[in-house]
N, C-alpha and C positions, 0 to 999 in steps of 0.2 A: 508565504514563502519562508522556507526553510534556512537559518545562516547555515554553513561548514559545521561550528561545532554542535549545534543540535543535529544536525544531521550524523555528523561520527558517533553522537551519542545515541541517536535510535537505530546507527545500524548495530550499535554494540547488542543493545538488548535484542535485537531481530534475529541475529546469529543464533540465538538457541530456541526459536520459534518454528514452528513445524508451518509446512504447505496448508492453509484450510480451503485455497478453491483453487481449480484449475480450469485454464481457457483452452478449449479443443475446436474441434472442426467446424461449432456454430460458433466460436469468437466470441468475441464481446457482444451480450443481448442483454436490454432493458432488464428482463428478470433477474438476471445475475447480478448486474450493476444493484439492482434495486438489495437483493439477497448481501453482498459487497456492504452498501449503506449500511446494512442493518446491525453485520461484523464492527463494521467503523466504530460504529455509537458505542459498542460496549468493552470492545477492546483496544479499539485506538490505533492501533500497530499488527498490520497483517501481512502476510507472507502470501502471495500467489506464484505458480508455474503456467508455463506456457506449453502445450504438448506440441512434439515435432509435426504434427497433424493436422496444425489448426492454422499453416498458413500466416500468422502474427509470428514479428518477433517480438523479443520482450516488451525490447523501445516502447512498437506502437502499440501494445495491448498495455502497457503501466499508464502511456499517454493517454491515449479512450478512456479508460477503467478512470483515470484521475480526474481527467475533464468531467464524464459525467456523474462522479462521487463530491467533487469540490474538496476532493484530497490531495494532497504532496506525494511526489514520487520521492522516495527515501534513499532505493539503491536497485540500479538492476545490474542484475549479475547472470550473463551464462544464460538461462530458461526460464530464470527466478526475478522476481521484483517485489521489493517490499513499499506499502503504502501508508500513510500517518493521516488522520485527520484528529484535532483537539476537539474533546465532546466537554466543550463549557459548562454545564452543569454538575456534571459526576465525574471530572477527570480520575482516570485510572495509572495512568504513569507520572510519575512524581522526579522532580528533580532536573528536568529539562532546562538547560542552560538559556539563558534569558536573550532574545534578541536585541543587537544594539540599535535599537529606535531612538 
């Protein structure tokens, strides 16, 4: 679970992050989730769109996509949502504001 300020802080860097998948009229399917996981591990921080075609709003395609990734929804916005999972081995984003645990 994501606090506020981690999350203000990965929508900052998300802002200049380009769309890499988009959910259309087959929705959310194992493949893609699977293809999603594999973004996750090396990048951390990704950007999906929902097309007006596919029937999902953002909401429930960032929800699915996250349930079956065991990632954090970040921010949905409008058609767009962005997604975070921490890859413990080779973290690639640096500087993430520490949770108060």
């Amino acid at each position: 679970m994501l606090t506020s300020k981690q999350r203000a802080y990965l929508r900052s860097i998300a802002a200049e992050y380009d769309t890499i998948f988009q959910i259309g009229k087959g929705g959310v399917t194992e493949i893609m989730c699977s293809q999603i996981n594999d973004a996750l591990r090396k990048r951390e921080l990704i950007k999906l769109r929902v097309l007006d075609n596919s029937g999902w709003t953002a909401r429930e395609a960032a929800d699915a996509v996250a349930e079956q990734t065991g990632s954090d929804v970040v921010q949905v916005i409008g058609n767009k949502f962005v997604l975070f999972r921490r890859n413990p081995k080779d973290p690639v984003i640096e500087n993430i504001p520490k949770s108060a645990k």
